[in-house]
C-alpha positions as CSV (number, residue, x, y, z in Angstrom):
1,X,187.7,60.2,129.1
2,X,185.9,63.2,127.1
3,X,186.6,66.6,126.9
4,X,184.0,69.0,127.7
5,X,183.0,71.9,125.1
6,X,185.1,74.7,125.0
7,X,183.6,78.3,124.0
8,X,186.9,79.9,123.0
9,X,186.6,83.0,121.0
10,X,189.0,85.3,119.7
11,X,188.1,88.8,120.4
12,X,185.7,89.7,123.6
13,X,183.0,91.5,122.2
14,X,181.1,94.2,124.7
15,X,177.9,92.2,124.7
16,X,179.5,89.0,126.3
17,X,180.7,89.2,129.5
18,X,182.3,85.3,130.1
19,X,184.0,83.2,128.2
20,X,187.4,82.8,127.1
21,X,189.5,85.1,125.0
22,X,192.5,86.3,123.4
23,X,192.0,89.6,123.1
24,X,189.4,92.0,124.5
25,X,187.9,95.1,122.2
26,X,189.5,97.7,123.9
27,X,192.6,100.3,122.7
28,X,195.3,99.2,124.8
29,X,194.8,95.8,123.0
30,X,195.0,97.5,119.4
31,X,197.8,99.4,120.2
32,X,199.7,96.5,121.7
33,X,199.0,94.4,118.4
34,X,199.7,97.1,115.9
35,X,203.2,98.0,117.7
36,X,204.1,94.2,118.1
37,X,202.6,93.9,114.6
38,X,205.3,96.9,113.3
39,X,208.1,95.9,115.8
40,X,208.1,92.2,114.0
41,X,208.1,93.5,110.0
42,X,210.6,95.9,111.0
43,X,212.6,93.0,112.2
44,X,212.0,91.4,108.7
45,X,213.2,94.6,107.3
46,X,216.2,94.4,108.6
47,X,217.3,91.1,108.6
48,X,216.3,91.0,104.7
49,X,218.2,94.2,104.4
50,X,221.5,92.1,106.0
51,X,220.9,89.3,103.6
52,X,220.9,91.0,100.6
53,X,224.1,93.6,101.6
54,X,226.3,90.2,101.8
């Protein structure tokens, strides 16, 4: 059995109005990536901070 075409895209752009996406081009997405974005390389911070204090 086949698998139809998928039109997945990665950001929603204003222009198109279906489809399927990960993000949409709004600032409530940006902020959310940027703050997980710094929340995880803080993380890596710290836990390479703790690896070289041993």
């Amino acid at each position: 059995m086949k698998q139809g075409q998928e039109d997945f895209d990665f950001i929603k752009d204003e222009e198109k109005k279906q489809g399927n996406y990960i993000f949409q081009n709004n600032k409530k997405t940006k902020f959310a990536f940027y703050f997980i974005a710094a929340v995880i390389a803080f993380l890596i911070f710290a836990v390479a901070l703790t690896i070289n204090i041993s």
